[in-house]
C-alpha angles and dihedrals in degrees: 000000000000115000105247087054098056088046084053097055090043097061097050080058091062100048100047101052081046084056095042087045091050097047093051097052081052083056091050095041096046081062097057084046095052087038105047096022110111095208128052087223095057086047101059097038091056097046090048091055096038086051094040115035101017101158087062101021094051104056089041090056100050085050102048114000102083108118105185118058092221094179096056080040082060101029094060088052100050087048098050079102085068112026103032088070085059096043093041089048084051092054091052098047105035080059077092100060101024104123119235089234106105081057100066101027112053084202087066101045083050092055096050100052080055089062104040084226140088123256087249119209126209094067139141120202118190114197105224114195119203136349109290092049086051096052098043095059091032080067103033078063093045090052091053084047098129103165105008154347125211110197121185118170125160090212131036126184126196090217135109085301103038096056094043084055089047095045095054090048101050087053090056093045086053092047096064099257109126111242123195115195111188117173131179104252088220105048085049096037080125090049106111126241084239093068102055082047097054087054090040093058093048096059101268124146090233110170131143126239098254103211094165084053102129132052087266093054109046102100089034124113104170112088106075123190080224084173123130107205134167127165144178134201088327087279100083131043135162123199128171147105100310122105113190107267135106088255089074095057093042119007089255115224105322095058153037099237144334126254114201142143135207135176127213122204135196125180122044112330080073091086099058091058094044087056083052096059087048099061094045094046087038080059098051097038113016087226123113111203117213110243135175112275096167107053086065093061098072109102114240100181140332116280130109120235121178114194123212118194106191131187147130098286090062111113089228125032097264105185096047092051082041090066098027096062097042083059103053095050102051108107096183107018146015106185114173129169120191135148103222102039097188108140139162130237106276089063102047092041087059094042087056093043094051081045086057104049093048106275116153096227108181109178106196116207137172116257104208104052134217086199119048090200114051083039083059098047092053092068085060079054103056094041092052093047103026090073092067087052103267108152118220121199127187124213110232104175093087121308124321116215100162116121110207144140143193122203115190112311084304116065132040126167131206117182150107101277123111123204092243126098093259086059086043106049117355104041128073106233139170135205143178125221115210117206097188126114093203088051098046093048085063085051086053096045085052096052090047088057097043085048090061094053091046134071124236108235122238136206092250085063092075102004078057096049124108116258089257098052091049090041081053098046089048093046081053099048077045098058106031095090087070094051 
């Protein structure tokens, strides 16, 4: 046999055992999928693709289909010798400011083992719209800073903003207060070395999240810290929709303006979140800094916030029960803004049902997107619910990247959660229930407005679309469990 020829045949040996290999891998892998994914939907679409299309769809999976942060999952309970004093401290003395609430109603208890945290009196929340009424009291609160500063953002820019931020915080630092700087490495995988350095060198606590930190997590991307933290002196803290970066003040070079909302808190509710900020930096640093838990306690006015940190090392899924729950029990409106509306089934069971028995359910969305696909997902969602009577508007005055929500004239939420899988089940979130009927009339106040510079959607605008572009949206609704 002539020589070429038996190369030939060589190297079709070798492909093939790499392909049978490969596709066996695929075959292993499908069953960690169907055995470890947290939605049916993610399940089979990730067996179809690692059975399918292994040589795309393995190493994918293996980068960001992971659905369960097993280290944190470790980590928290390794270190229950050095945060559980501090959680078990917070029961006892937040004894003096838990409302009675989850006593009389069975919906707030129920809330509250959710969170794993009581609904705590004594608060003031203050509804910060859009992005320069939230930094500048972000800094006006950084300025009063007298003992420390905790700062947690997803994503981090080393623009106009970024090094304001950076600067004020530099000067604190300086100054003696203790400042703790913790970013997700994949929102600010742009920011530049220069600019951790820079903090570094003035005396600031700047560390990543590592959430590739462990042996099982190193080639992982999935799991995202997506939380939004400041706080100051374990009396203030602000939480909400806005990352650092000139785009959050005015909408930068891809659009007209930004549309955003922040809370900030004082009294209290303030501690949870700071216990929040101390896993996650416990995670990234295995140090845990002593902070003030008294001075919070102190009640500042009268209204009941509950927090509720969420993330892949929670032993339920936290932030879909979350909604879940707050929609089932609305009896007049269900109001929710969020840029990236993906949800799964539960939710979108429990949204049709409230439609049905008369709830007035308004989804606001942007209408210029900054992600094609999750744009695209969203028509499969307003033909599957519109039909119930769930009215969907889209914001058409710049992009809109607030998450909130108004249930009733009781509940409103302000967080970082989306209403898409990745908020659900892969990101670490954090959000803060607000049980208080003069600060959810401002809410209020704040969706009417964004309704008038919005547009309410029609049926025309999919039964009208070409076959592609509905084959498309419904290949993107398909595919966006596994994102």
């Amino acid at each position: 046999m002539p020589l070429k020829i038996k190369d030939f045949l060589k190297r079709i040996k070798y492909i093939s055992l790499f392909f049978t290999i490969l596709h066996i891998a695929g075959f292993i892998s499908s069953i960690d999928a169907v055995m470890g994914s947290r939605t049916s939907q993610g399940a089979i679409a990730w067996v179809v693709s690692l059975n399918t299309f292994p040589l795309v769809a393995l190493p994918t999976y293996w980068v960001i289909g992971q659905n369960k942060f097993n280290g944190y999952v470790k980590a928290r309970k390794d270190d229950e010798s050095d945060l559980a004093p501090i959680a078990a401290q917070l029961r006892k003395d937040k004894s003096k400011v838990k409302s009675t609430l989850a006593t009389a109603y069975p919906a707030a208890r129920a809330a509250e083992l959710l969170a794993k945290i009581p609904i705590l009196t004594g608060n003031k929340a203050e509804l910060l719209i859009d992005g320069t009424a939230t930094f500048d009291s972000i800094f006006a609160g950084i300025d009063q800073a007298k003992k420390y500063i905790l700062v947690q953002f997803f994503i981090v820019k080393d623009d106009t903003l970024g090094r304001k931020l950076k600067t004020k915080l530099s000067a604190k630092a300086q100054q003696g207060v203790h400042v703790y700087f913790l970013y997700d490495e994949v929102g600010c995988y742009a920011l530049p070395t220069s600019y951790i350095t820079d903090m570094r060198d003035a005396g600031i606590h700047a560390v990543n999240f590592h959430s590739r930190k462990g042996p099982n997590n190193r080639f992982q991307i999935n799991f995202r810290n997506h939380r939004k933290i400041v706080l100051v002196d374990g009396i203030t803290c602000w939480i909400g929709g806005h990352n650092v970066g000139d785009e959050y003040l005015d909408g930068g070079q891809k659009f007209a303006s930004w549309r955003d909302t922040h809370i900030k808190i004082s009294g209290p509710a303030t501690l949870p979140v700071q216990l929040s900020f101390i896993e996650d930096y416990h995670w990234a640093t295995d140090e845990t800094p002593e902070l003030d838990w008294q001075s919070g306690l102190k009640p500042v006015g009268d209204q009941r916030i509950l927090i509720i940190p969420s993330g892949p090392a929670d032993t339920f899924e936290t932030a879909t029960l979350m909604f879940t729950h707050a929609i089932n029990s609305a009896s007049e409106r269900i109001w929710i803004a969020s840029p990236y509306f993906v949800p799964d089934e539960g939710i979108i069971t429990a949204l049709k049902l409230a439609a049905l028995r008369g709830v007035d359910v308004r989804i606001l969305i942007p209408d210029e997107p900054d992600h094609k696909l999750v744009y695209l997902a969203a028509f499969a969602y307003f033909k599957e619910v519109g039909r119930t009577g769930v009215k969907f508007y889209r914001y058409t005055k710049g992009f809109m990247h607030q998450k909130t929500m108004l249930i009733d004239d009781t509940v409103s939420t302000v967080g970082t959660a989306n209403f898409d899988n990745r908020s659900f089940r892969l990101n670490f979130e954090i959000t803060a229930l607000i049980m208080d009927e003069q600060f959810n009339s401002k809410v209020e106040t704040m969706f009417l407005d964004n309704f008038s510079h919005s547009r309410l959607m029609q049926d025309a605008e999919f039964n009208e679309k070409p076959l592609w572009f509905k084959f498309i949206v419904r290949l993107a609704s398909l595919t966006s469990p596994m994102l």
